[in-house]
C-alpha positions in Angstrom: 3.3 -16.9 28.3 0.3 -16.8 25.8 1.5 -16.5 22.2 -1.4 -15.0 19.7 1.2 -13.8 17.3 4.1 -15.3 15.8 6.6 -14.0 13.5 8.6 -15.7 11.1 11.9 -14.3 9.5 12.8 -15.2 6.1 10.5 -16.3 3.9 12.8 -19.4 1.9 11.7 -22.8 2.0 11.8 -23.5 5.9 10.5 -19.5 7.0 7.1 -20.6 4.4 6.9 -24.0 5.9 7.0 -23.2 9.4 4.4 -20.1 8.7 2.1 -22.5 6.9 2.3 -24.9 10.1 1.6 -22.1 12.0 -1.2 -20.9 10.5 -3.1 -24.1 10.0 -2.5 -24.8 13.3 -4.4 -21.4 14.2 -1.7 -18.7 15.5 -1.4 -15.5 13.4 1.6 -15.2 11.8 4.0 -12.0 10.2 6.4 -13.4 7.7 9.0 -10.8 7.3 11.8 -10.9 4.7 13.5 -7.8 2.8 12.5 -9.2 -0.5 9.1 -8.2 -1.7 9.4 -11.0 -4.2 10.6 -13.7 -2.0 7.5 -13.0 0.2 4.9 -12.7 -2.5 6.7 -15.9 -3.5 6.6 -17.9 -0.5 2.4 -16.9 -0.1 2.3 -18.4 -3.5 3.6 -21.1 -2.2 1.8 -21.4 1.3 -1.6 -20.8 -1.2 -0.8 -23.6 -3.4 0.1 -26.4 -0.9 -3.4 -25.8 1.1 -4.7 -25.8 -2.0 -3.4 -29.2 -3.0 -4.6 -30.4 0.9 -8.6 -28.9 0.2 -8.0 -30.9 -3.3 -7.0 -34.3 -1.1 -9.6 -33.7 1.1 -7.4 -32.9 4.5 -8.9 -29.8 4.8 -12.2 -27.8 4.1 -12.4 -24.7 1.5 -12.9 -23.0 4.6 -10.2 -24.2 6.8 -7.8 -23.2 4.2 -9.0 -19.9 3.4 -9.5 -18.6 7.5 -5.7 -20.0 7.7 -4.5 -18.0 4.6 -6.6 -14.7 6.6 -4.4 -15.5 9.5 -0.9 -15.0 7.4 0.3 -11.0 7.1 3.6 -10.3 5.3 5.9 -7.7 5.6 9.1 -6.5 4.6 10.1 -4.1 8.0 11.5 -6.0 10.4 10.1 -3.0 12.9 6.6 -5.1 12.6 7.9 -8.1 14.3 7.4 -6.1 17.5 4.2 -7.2 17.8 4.6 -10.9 18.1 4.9 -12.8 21.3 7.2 -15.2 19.6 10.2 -14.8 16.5 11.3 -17.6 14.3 14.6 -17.1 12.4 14.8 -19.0 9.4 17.4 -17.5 7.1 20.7 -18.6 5.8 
């Protein structure tokens, strides 16, 4: 099974964390949560801690930003169909 797409639901500490791995390790991701608050939270987030690795020199400007391009968010769990793998991560 090739998996291009992942998708991540909840979007809490541990859904943000595993997206962020995911996405720095190249695979486009779909964090889905029903909170359009928690998610425009946890990209703050995500942002932030690659921006802290650029700052300690771990990862290029670029590196960062083409991971950040591979992160979508959405709050309709009726976009997950399109990814090859689901991660639940909610409590």
């Amino acid at each position: 099974m090739n998996v291009s797409k992942i998708g991540v639901v909840g979007s809490g500490q541990m859904g943000a964390g595993i997206a962020q791995t995911a996405i720095v390790s190249g695979y486009d991701v779909l964090l889905q949560d029903i909170s359009a608050a928690q998610l425009s939270k946890a990209q703050a987030g995500i942002e932030k801690r690659l921006g802290r690795s650029v700052e300690k020199g771990r990862m290029s400007r670029e590196d960062a930003d083409a991971a950040l391009a591979r992160l979508q968010l959405a709050e309709d769990p009726q976009a997950l169909g399109a990814c090859q793998l689901v991660v639940e991560a909610v409590t």
